[in-house]
C-alpha positions as CSV (number, residue, x, y, z in Angstrom):
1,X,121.3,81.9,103.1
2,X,119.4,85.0,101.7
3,X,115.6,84.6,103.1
4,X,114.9,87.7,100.4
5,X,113.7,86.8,96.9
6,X,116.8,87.7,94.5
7,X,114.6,88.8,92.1
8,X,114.1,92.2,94.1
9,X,117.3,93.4,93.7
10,X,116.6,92.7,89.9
11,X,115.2,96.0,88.3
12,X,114.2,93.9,84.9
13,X,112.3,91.0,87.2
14,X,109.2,93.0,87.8
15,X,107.1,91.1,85.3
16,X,108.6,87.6,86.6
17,X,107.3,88.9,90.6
18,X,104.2,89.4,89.0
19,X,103.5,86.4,87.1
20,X,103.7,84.4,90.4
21,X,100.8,86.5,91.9
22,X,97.8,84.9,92.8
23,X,94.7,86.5,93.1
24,X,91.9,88.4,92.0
25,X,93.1,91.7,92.3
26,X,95.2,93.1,89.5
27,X,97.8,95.7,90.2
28,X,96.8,99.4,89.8
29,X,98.2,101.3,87.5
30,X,100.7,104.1,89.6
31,X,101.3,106.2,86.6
32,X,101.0,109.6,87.6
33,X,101.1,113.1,87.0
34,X,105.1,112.7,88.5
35,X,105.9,110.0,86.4
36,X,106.7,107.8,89.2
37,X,106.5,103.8,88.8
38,X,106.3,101.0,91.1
39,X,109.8,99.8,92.2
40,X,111.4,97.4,89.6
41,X,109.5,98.7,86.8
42,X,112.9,99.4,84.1
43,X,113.3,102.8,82.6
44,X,115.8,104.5,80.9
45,X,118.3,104.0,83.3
46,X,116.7,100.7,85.4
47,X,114.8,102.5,88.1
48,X,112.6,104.9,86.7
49,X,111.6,106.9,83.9
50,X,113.8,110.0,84.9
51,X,117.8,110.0,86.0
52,X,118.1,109.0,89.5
53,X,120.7,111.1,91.1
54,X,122.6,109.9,93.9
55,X,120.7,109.4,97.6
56,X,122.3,111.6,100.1
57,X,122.2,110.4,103.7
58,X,119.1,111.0,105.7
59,X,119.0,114.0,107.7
60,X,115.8,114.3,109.9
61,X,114.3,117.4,109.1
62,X,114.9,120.6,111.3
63,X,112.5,120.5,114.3
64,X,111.7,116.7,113.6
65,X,109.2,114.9,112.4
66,X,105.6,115.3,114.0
67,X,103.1,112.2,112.8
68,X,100.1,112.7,114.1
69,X,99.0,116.3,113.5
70,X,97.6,116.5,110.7
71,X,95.9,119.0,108.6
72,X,95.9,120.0,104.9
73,X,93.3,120.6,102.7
74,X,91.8,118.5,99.8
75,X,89.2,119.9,97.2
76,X,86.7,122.3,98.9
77,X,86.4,120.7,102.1
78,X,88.5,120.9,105.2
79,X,90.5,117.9,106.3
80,X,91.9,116.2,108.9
81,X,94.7,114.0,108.8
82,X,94.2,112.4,111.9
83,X,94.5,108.8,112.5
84,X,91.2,107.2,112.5
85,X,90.7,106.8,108.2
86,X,88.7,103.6,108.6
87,X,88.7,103.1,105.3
88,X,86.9,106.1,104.5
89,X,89.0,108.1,102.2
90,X,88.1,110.3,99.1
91,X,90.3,109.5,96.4
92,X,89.7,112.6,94.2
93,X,86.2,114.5,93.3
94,X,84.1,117.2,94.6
95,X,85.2,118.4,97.9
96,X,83.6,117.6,101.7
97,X,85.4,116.1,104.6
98,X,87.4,113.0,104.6
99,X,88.1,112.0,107.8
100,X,87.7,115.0,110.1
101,X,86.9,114.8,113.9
102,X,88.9,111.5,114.4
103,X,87.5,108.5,114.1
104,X,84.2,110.1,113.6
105,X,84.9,111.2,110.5
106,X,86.1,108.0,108.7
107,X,82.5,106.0,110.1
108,X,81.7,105.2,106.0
109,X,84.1,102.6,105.9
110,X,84.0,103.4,102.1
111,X,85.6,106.5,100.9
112,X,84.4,108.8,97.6
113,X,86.3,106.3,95.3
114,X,83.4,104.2,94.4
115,X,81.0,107.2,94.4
116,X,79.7,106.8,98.0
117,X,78.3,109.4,100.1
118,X,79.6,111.9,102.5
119,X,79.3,111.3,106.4
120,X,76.8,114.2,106.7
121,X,74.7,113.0,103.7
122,X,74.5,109.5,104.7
123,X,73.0,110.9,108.1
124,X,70.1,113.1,106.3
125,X,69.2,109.9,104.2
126,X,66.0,108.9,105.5
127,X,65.1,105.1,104.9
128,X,61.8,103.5,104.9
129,X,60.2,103.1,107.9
130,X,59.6,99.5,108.3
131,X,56.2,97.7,108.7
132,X,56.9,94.7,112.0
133,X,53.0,93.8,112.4
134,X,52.2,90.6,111.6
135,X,55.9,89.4,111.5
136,X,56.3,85.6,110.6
137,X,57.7,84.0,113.6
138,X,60.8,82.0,112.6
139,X,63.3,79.6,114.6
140,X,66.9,80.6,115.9
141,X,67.4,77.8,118.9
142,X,69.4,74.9,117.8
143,X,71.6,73.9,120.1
144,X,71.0,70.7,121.2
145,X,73.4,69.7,124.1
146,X,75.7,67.1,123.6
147,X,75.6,64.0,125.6
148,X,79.4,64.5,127.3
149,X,78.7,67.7,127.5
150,X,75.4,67.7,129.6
151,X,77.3,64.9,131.3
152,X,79.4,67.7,132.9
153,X,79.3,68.6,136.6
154,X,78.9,72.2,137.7
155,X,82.3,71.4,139.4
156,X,83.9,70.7,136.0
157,X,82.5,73.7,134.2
158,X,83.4,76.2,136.5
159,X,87.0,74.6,136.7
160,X,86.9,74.1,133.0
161,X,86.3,78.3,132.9
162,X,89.1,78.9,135.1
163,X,91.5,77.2,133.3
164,X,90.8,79.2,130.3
165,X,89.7,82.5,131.8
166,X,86.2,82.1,130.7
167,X,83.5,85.0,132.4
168,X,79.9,84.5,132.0
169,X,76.8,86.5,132.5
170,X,73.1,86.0,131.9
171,X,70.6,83.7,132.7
172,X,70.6,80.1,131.8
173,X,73.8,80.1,130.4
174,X,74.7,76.9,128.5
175,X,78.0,74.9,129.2
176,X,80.7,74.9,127.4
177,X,82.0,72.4,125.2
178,X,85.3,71.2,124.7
179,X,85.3,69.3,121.5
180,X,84.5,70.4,118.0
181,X,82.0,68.1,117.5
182,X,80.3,69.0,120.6
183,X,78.5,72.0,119.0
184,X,76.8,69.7,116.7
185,X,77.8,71.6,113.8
186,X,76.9,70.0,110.4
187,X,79.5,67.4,108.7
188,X,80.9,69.7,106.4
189,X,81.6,72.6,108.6
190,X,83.1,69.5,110.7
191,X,85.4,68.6,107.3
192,X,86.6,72.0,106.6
193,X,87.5,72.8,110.1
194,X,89.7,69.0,109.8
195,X,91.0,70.7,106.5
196,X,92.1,73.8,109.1
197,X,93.9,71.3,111.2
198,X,92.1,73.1,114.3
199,X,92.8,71.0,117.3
200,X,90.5,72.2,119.8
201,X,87.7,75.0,120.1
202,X,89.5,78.4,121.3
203,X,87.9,79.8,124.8
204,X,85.6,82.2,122.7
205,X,84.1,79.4,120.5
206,X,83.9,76.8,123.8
207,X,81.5,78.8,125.3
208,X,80.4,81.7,122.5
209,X,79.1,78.9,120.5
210,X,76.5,76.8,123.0
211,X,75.3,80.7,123.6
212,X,75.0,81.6,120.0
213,X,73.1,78.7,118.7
214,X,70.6,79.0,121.9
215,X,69.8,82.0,119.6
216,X,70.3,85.0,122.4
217,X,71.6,88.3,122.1
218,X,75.5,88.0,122.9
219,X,78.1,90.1,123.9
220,X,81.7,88.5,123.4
221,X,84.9,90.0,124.4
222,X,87.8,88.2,123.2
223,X,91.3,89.3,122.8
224,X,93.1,89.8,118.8
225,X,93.4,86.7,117.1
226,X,91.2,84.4,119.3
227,X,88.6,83.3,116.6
228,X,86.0,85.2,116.9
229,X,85.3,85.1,113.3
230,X,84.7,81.3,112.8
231,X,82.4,81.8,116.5
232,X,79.7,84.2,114.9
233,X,80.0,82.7,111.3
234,X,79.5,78.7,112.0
235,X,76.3,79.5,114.3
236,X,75.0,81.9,111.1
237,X,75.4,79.0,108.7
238,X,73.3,76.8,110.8
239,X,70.7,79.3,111.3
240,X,70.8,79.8,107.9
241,X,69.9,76.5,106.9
242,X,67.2,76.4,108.9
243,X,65.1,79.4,107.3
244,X,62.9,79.3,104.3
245,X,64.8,79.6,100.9
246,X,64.8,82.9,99.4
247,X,62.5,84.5,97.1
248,X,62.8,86.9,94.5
249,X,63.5,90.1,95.6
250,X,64.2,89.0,99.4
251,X,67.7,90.5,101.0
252,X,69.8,88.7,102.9
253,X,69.2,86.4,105.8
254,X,72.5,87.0,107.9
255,X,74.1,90.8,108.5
256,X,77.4,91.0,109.3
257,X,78.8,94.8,109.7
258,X,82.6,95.7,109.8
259,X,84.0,99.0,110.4
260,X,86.9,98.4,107.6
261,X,86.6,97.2,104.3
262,X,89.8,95.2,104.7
263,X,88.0,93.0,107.9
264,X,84.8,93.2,105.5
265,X,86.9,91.2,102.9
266,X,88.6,89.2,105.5
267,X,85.3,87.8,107.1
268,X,84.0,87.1,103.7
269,X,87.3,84.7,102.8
270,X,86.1,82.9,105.7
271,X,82.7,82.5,105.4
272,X,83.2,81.3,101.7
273,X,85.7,78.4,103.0
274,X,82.2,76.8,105.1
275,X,79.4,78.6,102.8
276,X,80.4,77.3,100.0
277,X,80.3,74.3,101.1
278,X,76.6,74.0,102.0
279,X,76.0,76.3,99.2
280,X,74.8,79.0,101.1
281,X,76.0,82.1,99.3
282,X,77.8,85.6,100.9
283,X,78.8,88.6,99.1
284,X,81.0,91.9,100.6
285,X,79.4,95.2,100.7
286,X,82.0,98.6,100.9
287,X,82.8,101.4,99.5
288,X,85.9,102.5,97.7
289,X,85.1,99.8,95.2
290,X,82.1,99.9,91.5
291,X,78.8,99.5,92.9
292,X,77.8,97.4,89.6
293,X,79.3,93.8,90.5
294,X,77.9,94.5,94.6
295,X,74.5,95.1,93.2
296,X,74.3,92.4,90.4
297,X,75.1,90.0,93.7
298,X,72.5,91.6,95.8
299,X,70.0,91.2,93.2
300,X,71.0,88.0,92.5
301,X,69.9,87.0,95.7
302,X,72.5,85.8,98.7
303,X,71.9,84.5,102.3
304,X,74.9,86.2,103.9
305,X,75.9,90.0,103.7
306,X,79.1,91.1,104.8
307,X,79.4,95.1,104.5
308,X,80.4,98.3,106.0
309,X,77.5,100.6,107.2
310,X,78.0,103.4,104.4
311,X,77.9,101.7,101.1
312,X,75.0,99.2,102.9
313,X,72.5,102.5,103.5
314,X,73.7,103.3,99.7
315,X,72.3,100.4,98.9
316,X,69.2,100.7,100.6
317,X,68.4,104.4,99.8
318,X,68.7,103.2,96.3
319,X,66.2,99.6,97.1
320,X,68.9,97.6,95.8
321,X,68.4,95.5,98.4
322,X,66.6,95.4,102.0
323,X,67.0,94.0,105.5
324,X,62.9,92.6,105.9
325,X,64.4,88.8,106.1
326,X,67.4,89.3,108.3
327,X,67.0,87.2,111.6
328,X,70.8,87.3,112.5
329,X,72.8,90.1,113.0
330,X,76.6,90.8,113.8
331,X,78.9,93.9,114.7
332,X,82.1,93.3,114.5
333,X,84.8,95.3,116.6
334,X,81.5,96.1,117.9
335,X,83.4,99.1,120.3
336,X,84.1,101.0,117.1
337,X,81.1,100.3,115.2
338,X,79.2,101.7,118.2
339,X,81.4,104.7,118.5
340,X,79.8,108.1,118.2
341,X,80.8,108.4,114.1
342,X,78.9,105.1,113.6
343,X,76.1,105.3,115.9
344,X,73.8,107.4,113.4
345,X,74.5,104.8,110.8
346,X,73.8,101.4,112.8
347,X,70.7,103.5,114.0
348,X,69.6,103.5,110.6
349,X,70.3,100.2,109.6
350,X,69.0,98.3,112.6
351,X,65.4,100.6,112.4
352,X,65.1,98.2,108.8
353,X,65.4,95.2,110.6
354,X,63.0,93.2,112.7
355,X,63.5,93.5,116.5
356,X,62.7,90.1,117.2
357,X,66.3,89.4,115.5
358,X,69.6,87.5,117.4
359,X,72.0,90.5,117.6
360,X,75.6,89.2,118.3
361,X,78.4,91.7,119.4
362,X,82.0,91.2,119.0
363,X,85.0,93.0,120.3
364,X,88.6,92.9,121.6
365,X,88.1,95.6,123.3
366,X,84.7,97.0,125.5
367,X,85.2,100.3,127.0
368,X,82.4,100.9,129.3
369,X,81.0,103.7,127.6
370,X,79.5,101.4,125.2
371,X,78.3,99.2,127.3
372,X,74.9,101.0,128.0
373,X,74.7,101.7,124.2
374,X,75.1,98.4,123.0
375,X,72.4,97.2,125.3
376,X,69.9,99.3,123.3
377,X,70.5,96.8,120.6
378,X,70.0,93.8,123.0
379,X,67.1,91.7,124.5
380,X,68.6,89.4,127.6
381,X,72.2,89.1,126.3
382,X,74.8,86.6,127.3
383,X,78.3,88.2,128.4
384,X,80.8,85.8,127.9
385,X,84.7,87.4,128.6
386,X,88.1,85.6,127.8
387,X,90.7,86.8,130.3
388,X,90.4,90.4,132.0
389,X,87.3,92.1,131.7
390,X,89.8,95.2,132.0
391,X,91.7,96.1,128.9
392,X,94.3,93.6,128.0
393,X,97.2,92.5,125.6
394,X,97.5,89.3,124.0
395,X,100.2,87.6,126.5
396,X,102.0,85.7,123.4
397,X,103.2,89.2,122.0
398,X,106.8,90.3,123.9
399,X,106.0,94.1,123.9
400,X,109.0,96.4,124.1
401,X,108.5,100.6,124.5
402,X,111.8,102.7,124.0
403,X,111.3,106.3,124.5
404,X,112.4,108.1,122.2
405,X,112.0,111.8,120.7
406,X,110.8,112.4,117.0
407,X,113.8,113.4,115.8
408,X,115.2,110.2,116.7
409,X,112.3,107.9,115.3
410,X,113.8,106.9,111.8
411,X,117.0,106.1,112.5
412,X,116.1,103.7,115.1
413,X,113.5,102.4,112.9
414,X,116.4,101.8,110.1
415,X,118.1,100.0,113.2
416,X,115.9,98.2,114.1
417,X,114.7,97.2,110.9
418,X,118.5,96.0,110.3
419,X,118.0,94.1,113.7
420,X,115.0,92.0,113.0
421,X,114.3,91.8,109.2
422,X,115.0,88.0,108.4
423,X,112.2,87.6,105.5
424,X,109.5,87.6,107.8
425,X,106.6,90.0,107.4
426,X,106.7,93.4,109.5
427,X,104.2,96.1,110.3
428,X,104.8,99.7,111.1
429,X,101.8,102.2,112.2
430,X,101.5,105.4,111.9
431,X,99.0,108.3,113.3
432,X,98.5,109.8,110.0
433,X,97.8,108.9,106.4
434,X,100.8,111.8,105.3
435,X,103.0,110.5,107.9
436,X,102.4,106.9,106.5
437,X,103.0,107.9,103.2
438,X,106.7,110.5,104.2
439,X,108.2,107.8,106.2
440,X,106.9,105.1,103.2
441,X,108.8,106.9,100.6
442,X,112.1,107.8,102.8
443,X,112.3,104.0,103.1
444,X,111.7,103.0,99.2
445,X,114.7,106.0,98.9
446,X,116.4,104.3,101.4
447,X,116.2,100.9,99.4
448,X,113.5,99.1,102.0
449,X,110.6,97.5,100.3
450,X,108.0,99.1,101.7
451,X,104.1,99.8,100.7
452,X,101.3,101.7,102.8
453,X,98.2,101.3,103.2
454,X,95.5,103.9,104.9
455,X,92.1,105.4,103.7
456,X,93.3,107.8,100.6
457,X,94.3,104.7,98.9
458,X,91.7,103.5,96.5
459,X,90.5,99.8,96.9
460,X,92.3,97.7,94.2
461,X,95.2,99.2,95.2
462,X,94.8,98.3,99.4
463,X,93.9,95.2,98.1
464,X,97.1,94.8,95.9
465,X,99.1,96.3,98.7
466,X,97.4,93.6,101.0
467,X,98.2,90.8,99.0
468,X,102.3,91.7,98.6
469,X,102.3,92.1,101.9
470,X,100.9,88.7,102.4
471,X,102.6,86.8,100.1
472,X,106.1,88.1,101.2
473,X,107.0,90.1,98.1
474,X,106.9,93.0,99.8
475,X,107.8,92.4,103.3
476,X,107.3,95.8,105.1
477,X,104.1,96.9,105.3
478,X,103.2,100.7,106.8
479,X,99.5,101.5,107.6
480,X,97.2,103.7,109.6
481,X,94.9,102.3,111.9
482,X,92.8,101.4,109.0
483,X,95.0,97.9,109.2
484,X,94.5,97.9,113.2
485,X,91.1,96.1,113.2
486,X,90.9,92.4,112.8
487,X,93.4,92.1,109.8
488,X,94.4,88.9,109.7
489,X,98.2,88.4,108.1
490,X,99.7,85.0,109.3
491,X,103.5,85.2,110.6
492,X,104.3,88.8,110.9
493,X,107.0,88.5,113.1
494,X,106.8,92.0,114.7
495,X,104.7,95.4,114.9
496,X,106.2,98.5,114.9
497,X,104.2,101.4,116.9
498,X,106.2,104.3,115.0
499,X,103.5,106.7,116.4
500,X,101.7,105.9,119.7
501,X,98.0,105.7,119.1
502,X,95.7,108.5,120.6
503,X,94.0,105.4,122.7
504,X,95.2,102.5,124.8
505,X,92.1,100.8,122.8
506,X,94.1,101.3,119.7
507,X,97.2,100.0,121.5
508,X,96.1,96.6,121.8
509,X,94.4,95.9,119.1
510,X,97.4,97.4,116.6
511,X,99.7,95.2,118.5
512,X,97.7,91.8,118.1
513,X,98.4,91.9,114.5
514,X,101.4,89.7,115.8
515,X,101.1,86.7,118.3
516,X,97.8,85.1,116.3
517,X,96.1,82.0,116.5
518,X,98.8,80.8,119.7
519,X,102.1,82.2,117.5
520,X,104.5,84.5,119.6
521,X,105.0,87.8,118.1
522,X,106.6,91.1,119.2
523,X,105.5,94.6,119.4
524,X,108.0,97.5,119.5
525,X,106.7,101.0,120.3
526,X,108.1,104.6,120.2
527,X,106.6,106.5,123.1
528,X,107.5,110.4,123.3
529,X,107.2,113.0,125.6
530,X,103.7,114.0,123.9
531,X,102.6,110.3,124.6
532,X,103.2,111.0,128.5
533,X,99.7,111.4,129.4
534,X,99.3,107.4,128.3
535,X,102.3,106.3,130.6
536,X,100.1,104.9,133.5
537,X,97.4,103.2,131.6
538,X,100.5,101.8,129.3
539,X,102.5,100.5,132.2
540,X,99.5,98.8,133.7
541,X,99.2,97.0,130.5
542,X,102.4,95.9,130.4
543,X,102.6,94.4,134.2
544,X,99.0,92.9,133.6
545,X,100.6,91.0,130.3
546,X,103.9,89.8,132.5
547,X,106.0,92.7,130.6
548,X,108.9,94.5,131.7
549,X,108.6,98.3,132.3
550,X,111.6,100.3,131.6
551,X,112.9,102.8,134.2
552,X,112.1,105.9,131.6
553,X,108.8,105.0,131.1
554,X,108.3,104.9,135.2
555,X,110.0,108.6,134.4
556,X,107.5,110.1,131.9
557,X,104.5,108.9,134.6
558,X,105.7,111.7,136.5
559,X,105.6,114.2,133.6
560,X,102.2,113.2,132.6
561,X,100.3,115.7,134.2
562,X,102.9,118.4,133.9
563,X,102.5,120.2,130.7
564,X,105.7,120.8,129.7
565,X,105.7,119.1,127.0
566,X,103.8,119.4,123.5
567,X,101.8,117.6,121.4
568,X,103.1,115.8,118.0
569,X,105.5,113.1,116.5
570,X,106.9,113.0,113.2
571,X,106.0,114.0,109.9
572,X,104.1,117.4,110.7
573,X,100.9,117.5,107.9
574,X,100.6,120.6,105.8
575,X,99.2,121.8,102.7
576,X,97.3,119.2,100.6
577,X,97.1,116.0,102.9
578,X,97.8,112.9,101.9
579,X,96.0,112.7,98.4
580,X,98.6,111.3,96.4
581,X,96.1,108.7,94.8
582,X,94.2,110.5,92.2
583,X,93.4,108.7,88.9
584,X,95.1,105.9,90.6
585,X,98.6,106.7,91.4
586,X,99.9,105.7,94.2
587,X,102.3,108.6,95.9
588,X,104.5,106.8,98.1
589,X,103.9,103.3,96.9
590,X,104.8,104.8,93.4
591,X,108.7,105.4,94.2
592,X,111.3,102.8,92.4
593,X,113.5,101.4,95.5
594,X,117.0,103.2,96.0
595,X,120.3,101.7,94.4
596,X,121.1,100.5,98.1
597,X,119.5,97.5,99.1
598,X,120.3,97.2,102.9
599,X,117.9,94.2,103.5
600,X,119.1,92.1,100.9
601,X,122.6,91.5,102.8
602,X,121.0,90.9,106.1
């Protein structure tokens, strides 16, 4: 039986797929300067609004494709396609840099679409100083220990860490706990978590939650799709609770920052499934999206912000809010929001809050070079670690590297696509924001319903993108790495590496999109000749995560230090970038699907 929704092969069904979609988010308008429209939208001849001639067979471009270079120029300012867009994007206007120097240059997390600043002008915006004399002291230790749990012997803890691969550090750490209502979390969080149908507290939550509520500084490591989230959120609701209600004019209480707005929106969905609840309110802070409905929320008053650090110091330079009552502060993917593009940013906001705050720290992965700077945000932390302290991969994803060279990339994407598409949801990466987009509209062309996501998209349509992707409509989903941090999709059945990521760091936490929450999953990657300096680390990964190593990756360890071979993969960036977006329209998202429909047989 066809898993596929008949209505896509229907060019006349757009407006029935639509009037099934659920959400806030209308679509965007993708009517551009091309005339392109969204696939299934009926012109003159079904397709389109012009003829569509015949699709000849793909022929991969003379000299291949080459993802991952980059280059191009946009408005005045010089611009780098490179991977790392977190979100930053420009969308159209005036000119400046949109995510140059890697990932230092996407460290807004907002883009120009909602009228946000520049990287360099957010670092010459000078703040307030704050005033911490005569602080008002305030409570954040609630944990009381639970009978059973206090009840345990060292003998059982240490065993009961074992078993789950549960590392501590720090003095006086609590025990964990092994049942829900161990933590002594209020009834409702206790109701909503029933509601989940969560059986049992993950390894992070066992032991990250006795720490958090002790109200210390924490450092967790936990790999993708471990529930971290619900581990800093539930202890912030209960220290919420416990503060003084707000006043007029007071900002928020709790500070959660996210490097993406996508994870920004993510933990937000969350925290409204509890908050609500207890009627604590939460409101998401980013850029790329109108600053009026953020700032009616903010003066409206709200307990929990969730934002990204650009459109936050917005926000502050223009007093729409401030940080004087937050006593509980979280970074999320805490490795990248403490990477050098960030740093000047979290400098800034931290300076407005008090120092006598609980800091929490959250990250799949923790390269040592951020250790020491994290600890300059930390007073006596807790460590706690699930599984290796050494970079890891989730063990529930079945991780399979071909080598390949570019020119051969598409076609065994096709094949592979053929080999695995059953109606389950599937994510391909890319290096680069115009690679995302070329390969995108050489699959619509090819008839594969495809939409991409990356940081020249403007927000309502990420977020319309996001929510075909989820719902199944459109089951092929093509992103940057601005969809590689703590995006949260249920039952994608596989990740496609189409480019290999310019970090092992990036690696792991594009392939634990799959294999969430316990699921198994599978990551493919396509590892060239150019990736060969990665080949050790890579293998090392695999044999850590019981996977098996294929005899011509062995090969290219030997090649890695050679330098034969140059850089590149697919798609080689030139002339205007990837700005297909302006006024809204959508470049490769825009192109009606081909005549042939090769998925819908499968």
């Amino acid at each position: 039986m066809n898993p596929y929704d008949n209505r896509y092969s229907d060019a006349a069904s757009f407006r029935g797929r639509r009037s099934d979609f659920v959400g806030p988010i209308p679509p965007p308008s993708f009517v551009g300067r091309g005339g392109a429209v969204p696939y299934g939208v009926p012109g003159p001849n079904g397709f389109g609004s012009a003829p569509v001639a015949p699709v000849p067979p793909f022929v991969p471009p003379s000299g291949g494709f080459n993802v991952g270079r980059g280059g191009g120029r946009a408005g005045n300012g010089p611009v780098s396609d490179r991977k790392h867009d977190m979100g930053r994007g420009r969308g159209g206007g005036g000119g400046g840099r949109a995510g140059a120097h890697g990932f230092r240059g996407s460290a807004r997390g907002g883009g120009r679409h909602g009228g946000g600043s520049s990287r360099d002008d957010l670092n010459n915006i000078a703040l307030p100083k704050q005033d911490f004399k005569n602080l008002v002291p305030f409570e954040k230790n609630f944990y009381v220990e639970c009978p059973a749990v206090r009840a345990m012997s060292e003998q059982e803890v240490l065993h009961y860490r074992a078993s789950r691969e549960i590392t501590v550090q720090g003095n006086d750490v609590p025990k964990p706990i092994m049942m829900f209502h161990e933590a002594n979390f209020p009834d409702y969080c206790l109701e909503v978590i029933a509601n989940l149908r969560f059986a049992d507290p993950t390894p992070i939550q066992a032991q990250g939650w006795p720490m958090a509520l002790k109200g210390r500084d924490l450092i967790g490591i936990a790999e993708t799709g471990s529930g971290k989230t619900l581990a800093y959120l539930l202890p912030a609701l209960v220290h919420v609770n416990a503060q003084p209600r707000l006043a007029h004019g007071d900002g928020p209480i709790v500070l959660v920052l996210a490097p993406t707005r996508e994870l920004a929106v993510q933990i937000q969905e969350e925290a409204l499934k509890f908050g609500s609840r207890a009627n604590k309110r939460s409101t998401c802070i980013y850029g790329g999206a109108p600053k009026g409905p953020q700032i009616r929320e903010l003066k409206r008053g709200v307990e929990i912000v969730i934002a990204t650090p650009g459109r936050l110091i917005d926000m502050l330079e223009a007093q729409h809010t401030n940080l004087r009552r937050v006593t509980y502060l979280v970074l999320d993917e805490a490795d990248r929001m403490l990477d050098m593009g960030f740093e000047p940013q979290i400098r800034k906001i931290v300076a407005q809050i008090r120092p006598d705050r609980q800091t929490l720290l959250w990250s799949a992965t923790w390269p040592r070079d951020v250790e020491t700077l994290a600890r300059q945000f930390l007073h006596n932390p807790y460590k706690v670690i699930i599984g290796s302290p050494y970079l890891k991969a989730n063990q529930s994803i079945n991780q399979i590297v071909e080598v390949v060279t570019d020119m051969e990339k598409y076609n065994r994407l096709i094949r592979l696509l053929k080999e695995v598409m059953d109606g389950s949801r599937i994510l391909i990466f890319m290096e680069t924001k115009k690679g995302c987009d070329q390969v995108t509209r050489q699959m619509r062309v090819d008839g594969w319903p495809a939409l991409s996501i990356h940081g020249d998209k403007n927000q309502a349509e990420r977020d319309w993108v996001l929510a075909e992707f989820k719902s199944g409509r459109s089951p092929i989903m093509t992103a940057t790495d601005v969809a590689a941090r703590g995006l949260d999709v249920k039952d994608i059945k596989c990740v496609i590496n189409y480019d290999f990521p310019t970090s092992l760091e990036d690696y792991v936490h594009r392939i634990g999109r799959t294999g969430r929450a316990g699921a198994k999953g599978t990551a493919y990657t396509f590892f060239t000749h150019a990736n060969a300096k990665f080949a050790r680390d890579l293998i090392k990964i695999l044999q850590d995560a019981g996977q098996t190593v294929s005899p011509a990756l062995t090969a290219l360890v030997r090649s890695a230090g050679s330098g034969q071979f140059g850089s590149g993969g697919g798609f080689r960036s030139r002339g205007r970038g990837g700005y297909g977006n302006r006024g809204l329209t959508s470049g490769s998202n825009a192109i009606p699907l081909g005549s042939k429909r090769p998925w819908h047989c499968l």
